[in-house]
C-alpha positions in Angstrom: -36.4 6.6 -40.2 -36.4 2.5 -39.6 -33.1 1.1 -39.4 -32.3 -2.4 -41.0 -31.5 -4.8 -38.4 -28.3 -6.1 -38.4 -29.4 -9.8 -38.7 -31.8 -9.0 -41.8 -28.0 -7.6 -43.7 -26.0 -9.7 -42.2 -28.5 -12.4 -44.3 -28.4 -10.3 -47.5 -24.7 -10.2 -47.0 -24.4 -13.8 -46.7 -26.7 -14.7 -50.1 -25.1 -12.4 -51.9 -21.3 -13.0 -51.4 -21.3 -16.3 -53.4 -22.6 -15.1 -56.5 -20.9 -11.7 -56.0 -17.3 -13.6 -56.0 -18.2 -15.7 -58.7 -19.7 -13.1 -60.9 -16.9 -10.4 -60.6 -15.3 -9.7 -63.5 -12.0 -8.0 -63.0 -12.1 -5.4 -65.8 -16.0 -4.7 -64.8 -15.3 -1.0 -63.1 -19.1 -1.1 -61.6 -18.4 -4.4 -60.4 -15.1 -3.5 -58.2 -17.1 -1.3 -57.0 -19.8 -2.9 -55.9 -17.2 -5.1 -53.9 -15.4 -2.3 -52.7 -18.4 -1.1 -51.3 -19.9 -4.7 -50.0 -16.5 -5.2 -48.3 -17.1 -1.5 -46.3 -20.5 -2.2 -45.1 -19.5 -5.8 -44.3 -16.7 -4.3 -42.0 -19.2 -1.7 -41.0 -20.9 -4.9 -39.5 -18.2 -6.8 -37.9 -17.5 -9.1 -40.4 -14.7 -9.7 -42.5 -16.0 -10.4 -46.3 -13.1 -10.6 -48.3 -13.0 -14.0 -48.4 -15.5 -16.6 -49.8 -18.5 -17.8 -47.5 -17.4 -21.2 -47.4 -13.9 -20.5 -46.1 -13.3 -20.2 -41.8 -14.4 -16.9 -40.8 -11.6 -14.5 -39.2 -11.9 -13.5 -35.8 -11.5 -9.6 -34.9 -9.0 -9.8 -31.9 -8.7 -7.5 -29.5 -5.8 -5.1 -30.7 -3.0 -5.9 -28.3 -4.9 -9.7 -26.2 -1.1 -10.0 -24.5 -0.7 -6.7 -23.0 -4.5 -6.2 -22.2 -4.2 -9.9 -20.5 -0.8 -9.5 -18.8 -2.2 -6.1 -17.2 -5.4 -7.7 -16.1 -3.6 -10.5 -14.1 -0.9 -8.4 -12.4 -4.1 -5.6 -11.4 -5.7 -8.8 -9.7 -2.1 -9.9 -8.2 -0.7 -6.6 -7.3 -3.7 -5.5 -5.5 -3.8 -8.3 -3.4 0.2 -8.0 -2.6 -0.1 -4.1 -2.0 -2.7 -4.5 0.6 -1.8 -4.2 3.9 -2.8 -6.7 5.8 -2.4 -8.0 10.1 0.6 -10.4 9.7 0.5 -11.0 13.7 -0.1 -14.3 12.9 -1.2 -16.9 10.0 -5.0 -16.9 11.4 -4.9 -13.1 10.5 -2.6 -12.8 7.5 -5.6 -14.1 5.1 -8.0 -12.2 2.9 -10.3 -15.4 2.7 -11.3 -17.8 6.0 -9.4 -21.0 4.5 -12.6 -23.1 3.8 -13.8 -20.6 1.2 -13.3 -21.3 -2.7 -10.2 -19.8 -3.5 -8.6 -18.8 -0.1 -5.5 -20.8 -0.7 -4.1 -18.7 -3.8 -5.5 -15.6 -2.9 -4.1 -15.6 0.7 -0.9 -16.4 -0.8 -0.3 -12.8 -1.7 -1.0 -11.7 1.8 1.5 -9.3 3.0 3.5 -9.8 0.0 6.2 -7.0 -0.2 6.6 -7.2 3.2 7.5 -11.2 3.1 11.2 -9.9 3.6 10.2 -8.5 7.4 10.6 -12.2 9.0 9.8 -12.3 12.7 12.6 -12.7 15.1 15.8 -12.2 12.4 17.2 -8.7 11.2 19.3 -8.7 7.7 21.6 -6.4 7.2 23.9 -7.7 4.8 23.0 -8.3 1.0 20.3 -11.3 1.7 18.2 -8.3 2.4 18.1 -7.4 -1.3 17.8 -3.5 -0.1 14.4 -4.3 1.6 12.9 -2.2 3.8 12.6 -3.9 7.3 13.2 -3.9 11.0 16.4 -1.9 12.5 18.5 -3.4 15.0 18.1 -0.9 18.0 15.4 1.7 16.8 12.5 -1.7 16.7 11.7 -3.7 19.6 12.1 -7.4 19.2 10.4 -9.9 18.4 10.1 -8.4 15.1 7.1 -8.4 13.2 5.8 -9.1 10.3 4.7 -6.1 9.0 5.2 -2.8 9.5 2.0 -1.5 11.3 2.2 -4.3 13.6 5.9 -3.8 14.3 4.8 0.2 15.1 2.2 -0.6 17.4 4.7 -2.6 19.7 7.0 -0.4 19.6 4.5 2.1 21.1 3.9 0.1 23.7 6.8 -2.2 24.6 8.9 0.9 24.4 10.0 1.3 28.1 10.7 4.3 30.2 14.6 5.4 31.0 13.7 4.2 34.4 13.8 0.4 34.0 17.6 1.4 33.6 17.9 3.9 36.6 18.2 2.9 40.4 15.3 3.3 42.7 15.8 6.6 43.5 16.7 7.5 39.5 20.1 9.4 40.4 22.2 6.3 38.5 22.6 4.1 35.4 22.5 0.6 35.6 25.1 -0.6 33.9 24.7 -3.5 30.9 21.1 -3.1 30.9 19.5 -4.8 28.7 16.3 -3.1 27.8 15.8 -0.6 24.5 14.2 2.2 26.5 12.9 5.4 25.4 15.6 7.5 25.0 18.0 5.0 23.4 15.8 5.1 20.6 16.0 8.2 20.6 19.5 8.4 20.5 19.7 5.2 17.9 17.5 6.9 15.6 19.3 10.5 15.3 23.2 9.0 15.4 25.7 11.0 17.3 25.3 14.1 18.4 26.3 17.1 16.5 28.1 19.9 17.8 26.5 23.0 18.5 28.1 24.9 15.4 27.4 22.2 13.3 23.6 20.7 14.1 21.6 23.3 11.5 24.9 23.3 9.1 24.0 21.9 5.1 26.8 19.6 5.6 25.1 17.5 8.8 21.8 18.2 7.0 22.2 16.8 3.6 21.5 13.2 4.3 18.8 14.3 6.7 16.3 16.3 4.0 15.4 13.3 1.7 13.9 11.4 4.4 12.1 14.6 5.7 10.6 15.4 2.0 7.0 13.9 1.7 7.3 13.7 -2.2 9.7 11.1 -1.4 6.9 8.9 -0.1 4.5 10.2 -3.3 6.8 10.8 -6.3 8.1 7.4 -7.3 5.6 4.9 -8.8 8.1 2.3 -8.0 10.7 2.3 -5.4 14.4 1.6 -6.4 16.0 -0.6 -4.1 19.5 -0.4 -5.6 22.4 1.7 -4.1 22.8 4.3 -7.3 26.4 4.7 -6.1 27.4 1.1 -5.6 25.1 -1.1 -7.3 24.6 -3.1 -4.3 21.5 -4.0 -2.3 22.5 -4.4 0.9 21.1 -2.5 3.5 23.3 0.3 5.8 23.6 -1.0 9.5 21.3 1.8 11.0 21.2 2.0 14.9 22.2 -0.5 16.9 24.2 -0.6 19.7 28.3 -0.4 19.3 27.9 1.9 15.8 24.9 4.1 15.9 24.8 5.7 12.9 21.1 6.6 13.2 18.4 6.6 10.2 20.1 6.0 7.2 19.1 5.3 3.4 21.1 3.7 0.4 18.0 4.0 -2.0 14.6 5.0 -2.5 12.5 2.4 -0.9 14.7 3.0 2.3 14.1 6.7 2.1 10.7 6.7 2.3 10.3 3.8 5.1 12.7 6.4 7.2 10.1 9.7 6.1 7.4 7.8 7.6 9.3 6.9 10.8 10.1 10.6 10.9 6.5 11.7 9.6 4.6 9.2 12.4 6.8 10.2 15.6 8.4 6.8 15.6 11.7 8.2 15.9 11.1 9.5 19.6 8.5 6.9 21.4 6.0 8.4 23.7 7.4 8.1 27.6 5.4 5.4 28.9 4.8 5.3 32.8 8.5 4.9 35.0 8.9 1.7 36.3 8.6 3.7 40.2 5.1 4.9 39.6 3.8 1.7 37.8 5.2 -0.7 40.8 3.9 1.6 43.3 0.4 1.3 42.6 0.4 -2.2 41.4 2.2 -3.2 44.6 -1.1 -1.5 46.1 -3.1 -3.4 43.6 -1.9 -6.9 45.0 -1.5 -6.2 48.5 -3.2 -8.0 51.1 -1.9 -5.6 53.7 -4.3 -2.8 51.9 -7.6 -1.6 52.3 -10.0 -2.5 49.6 -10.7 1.4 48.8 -7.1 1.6 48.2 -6.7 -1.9 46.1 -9.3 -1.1 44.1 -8.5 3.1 44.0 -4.9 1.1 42.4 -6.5 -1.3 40.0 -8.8 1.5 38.6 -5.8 3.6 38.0 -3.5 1.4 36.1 -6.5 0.1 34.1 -7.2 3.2 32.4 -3.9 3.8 32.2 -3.4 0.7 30.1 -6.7 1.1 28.5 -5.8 4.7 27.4 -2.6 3.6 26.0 -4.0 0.6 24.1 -6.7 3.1 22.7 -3.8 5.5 21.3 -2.0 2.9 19.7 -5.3 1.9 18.1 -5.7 5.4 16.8 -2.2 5.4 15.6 -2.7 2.2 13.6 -5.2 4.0 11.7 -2.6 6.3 10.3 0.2 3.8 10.0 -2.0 1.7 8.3 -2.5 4.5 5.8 0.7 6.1 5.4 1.7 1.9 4.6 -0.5 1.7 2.2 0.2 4.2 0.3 4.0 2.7 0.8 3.1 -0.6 -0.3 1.6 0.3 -3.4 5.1 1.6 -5.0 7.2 -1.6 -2.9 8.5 -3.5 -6.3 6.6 -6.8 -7.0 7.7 -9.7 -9.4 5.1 -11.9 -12.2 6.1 -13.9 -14.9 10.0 -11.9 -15.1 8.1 -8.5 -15.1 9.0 -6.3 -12.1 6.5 -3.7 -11.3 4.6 -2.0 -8.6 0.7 -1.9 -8.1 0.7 2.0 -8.6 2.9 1.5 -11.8 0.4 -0.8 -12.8 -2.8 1.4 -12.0 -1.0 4.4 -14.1 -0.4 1.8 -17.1 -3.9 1.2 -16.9 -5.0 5.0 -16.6 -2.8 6.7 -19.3 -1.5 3.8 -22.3 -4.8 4.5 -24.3 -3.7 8.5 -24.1 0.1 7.7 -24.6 2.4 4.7 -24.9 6.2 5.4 -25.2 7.9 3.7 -28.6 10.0 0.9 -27.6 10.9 -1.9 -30.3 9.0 -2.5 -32.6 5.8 -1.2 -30.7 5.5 2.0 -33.0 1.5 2.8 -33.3 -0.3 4.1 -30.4 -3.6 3.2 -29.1 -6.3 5.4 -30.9 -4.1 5.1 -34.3 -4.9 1.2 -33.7 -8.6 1.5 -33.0 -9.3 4.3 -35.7 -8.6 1.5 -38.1 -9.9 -1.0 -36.6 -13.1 -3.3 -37.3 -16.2 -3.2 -35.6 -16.3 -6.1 -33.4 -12.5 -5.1 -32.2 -13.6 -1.7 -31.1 -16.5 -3.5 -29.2 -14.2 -5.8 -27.7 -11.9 -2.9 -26.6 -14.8 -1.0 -25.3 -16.0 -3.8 -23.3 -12.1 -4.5 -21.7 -12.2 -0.9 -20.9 -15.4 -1.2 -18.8 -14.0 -3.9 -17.3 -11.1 -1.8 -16.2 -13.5 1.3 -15.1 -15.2 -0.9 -12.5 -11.8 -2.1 -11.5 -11.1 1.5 -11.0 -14.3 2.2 -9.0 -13.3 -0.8 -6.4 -9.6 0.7 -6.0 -12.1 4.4 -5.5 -14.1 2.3 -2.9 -11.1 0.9 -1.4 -9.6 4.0 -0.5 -13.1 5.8 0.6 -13.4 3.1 3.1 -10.0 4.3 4.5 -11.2 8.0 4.4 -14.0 7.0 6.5 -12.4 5.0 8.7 -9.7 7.9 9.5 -12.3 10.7 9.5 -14.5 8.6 12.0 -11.4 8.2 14.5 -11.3 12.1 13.9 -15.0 12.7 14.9 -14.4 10.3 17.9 -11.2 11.7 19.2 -13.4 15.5 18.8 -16.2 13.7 20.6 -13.8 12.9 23.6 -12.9 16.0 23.9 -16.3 17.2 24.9 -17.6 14.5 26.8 -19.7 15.5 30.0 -17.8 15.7 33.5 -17.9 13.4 36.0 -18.8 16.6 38.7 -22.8 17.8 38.1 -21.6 21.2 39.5 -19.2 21.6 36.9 -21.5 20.0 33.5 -22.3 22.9 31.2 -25.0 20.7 30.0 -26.8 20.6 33.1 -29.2 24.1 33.7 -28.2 26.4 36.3 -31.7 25.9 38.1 -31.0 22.5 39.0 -28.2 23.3 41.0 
């Protein structure tokens, strides 16, 4: 069966509206319906035919062009400000290279909800608005910029007990000034309870919210208000004088202290003492030593270093994730709207299925489109593929991640069963060679 073309009704429509209106006579039954049934198809169409063809046309608007628009500009800017990104410096902290179109106010939102973590300062009174940044005494200074950053120095600028032991490691050195391993340690867990008390619910209690994972995953956007005070300042953790060790006045704080927990930052790997280190290096630069044992020295420290820059690089991989996912529920600010990019994404997933009543805003989504014209419901479909591919980069985003950490995984396997440096002992190599 031939369908009519649109165009070739849409003309019959047209020629026939004028004398249609003009001929209708109100107490003509067959002639209401004739326009009762001329308006239908014309909706049908796309076209609004209840008025006359001389007056302006009506558009069909999309069905809520606010809302859809406001969403579609904080996806764009909440994306941008939820990506983690290397704040080291301004040369890294850009998504763009600044001579490309655009750079300027997309680089802008580089590192956004970490903007709070200035280098070199550490707020703990209200200025800090309840942010989650650097602790005095648990993070090595200078502080950074963002978080990932900030963990990989602390992995390595984290120095061994020795720096503040005498040569022969039986004393303290008193007022030293270095944040050494086990100060951290100490910073981080707060004082010492007794043995009665450390597995009792009442030293526990403020301990298991920071060791729950759903902490991290359950909020869509993090609350940065003290529920008990109403105030946003942040609780002095660590520090020396009043260690109090990991503490949390809200949600955004208890999570930023699960991942501390979750990633081992709470007790820093034991970098080489200060003895060993100075005893080869000493070798190293020696002119009173053979060059065997000057270059024996250099070899060792340089795979020492090299092997301790290689696991901080591994560890950034899952910093970087466990931040991401972090930074996608940190609150951000646009046009008097506070939200979060993952409170954003689940707007975006679910308001079509369900919107809650607030106000005035009583009809839901498919009541709206059920009744709508035509054209609307193309326009709606065409916003939601919009949206799909939107959700297919986010999808692409986060399978570049997967890769990235999987590949690390393959490589740190690979490592492990790499050939050894003794032919004898190579279980590649046949016997008969041997």
């Amino acid at each position: 069966m031939n369908t009519v073309p649109k165009s070739l009704c849409l003309g019959v429509i047209l020629s026939l509206s004028g004398s249609l209106y003009a001929d209708t006579n109100p107490y003509n039954n067959n002639s209401e319906k004739m326009v009762e049934y001329f308006q239908n198809f014309g909706s049908y169409l796309g076209y609004d035919v209840s008025t006359p063809p001389d007056s302006p046309k009506k558009a069909s608007p999309l069905l809520n062009a606010d809302k859809s628009t406001l969403i579609a500009q904080m996806a764009y800017m909440w994306l941008l400000g939820a990506t983690p990104v290397n704040a080291f410096n301004t040369g890294l902290q850009q998504f763009l290279p600044t001579s490309m179109e655009s750079a300027s106010s997309i680089n802008s939102f580089a590192n956004y909800v970490f903007a709070y973590q200035k280098e070199g300062s550490y707020k703990s009174d209200s200025s800090s608005s309840g942010a989650v940044s650097v602790i005095e005494g648990i993070d090595q200074q200078t502080y950074q910029k963002d978080p990932v950053s900030q963990g990989i120095l602390n992995i390595l600028g984290t120095p061994n007990d020795s720096v503040c032991k005498n040569n022969d490691g039986t004393a303290w050195i008193k007022n030293c000034d270095f944040l050494t391993q086990g100060q951290v340690a100490v910073n981080n867990i707060g004082p010492l309870p007794r043995a009665d008390e450390f597995y009792s619910y009442t030293n526990l209690e403020d301990i298991i919210p920071q060791l729950n994972s759903n902490t991290l995953l359950g909020p869509m956007v993090f609350d940065q208000v003290d529920p008990n005070s109403n105030s946003t300042s942040s609780p002095p953790a660590g520090g020396t004088g009043s260690p109090k060790g990991l503490q949390a006045i809200n949600q955004a704080q208890t999570a930023s202290n699960f991942l501390r927990y979750v990633t081992g930052s709470v007790t820093p790997i034991a970098l080489a003492t200060q003895q060993s280190y100075d005893q080869y290096y000493t070798t190293a630069v020696s002119d009173n030593a053979s060059e065997m044992d000057k270059n024996d020295a250099k070899a060792k420290l340089a795979t020492y270093l090299g092997n301790l820059r290689s696991y901080s690089a591994r560890m950034s991989v899952g910093l970087g994730n466990l931040y991401y996912i972090f930074s996608k529920r940190m609150p951000q600010e646009y046009s008097g709207t506070q939200s979060s990019h993952a409170l954003n994404e689940f707007n975006m997933a679910t308001r079509r299925l369900y919107a809650p009543k607030t106000g005035e805003n009583k009809s839901q989504w498919i009541d709206e489109i059920n009744s709508a014209p035509t054209a609307t419901v193309q326009k709606e479909i065409a916003l939601l593929l919009a949206e799909i591919n939107y959700q297919m980069y986010l999808s692409r985003q986060q399978q570049e991640r997967i890769l990235l950490t999987n590949t690390i995984m393959m490589l740190i396997n690979t490592q492990t069963m790499q050939p050894s440096d003794t032919v004898g002992n190579d279980p590649s190599v046949d016997d008969s060679v041997q």
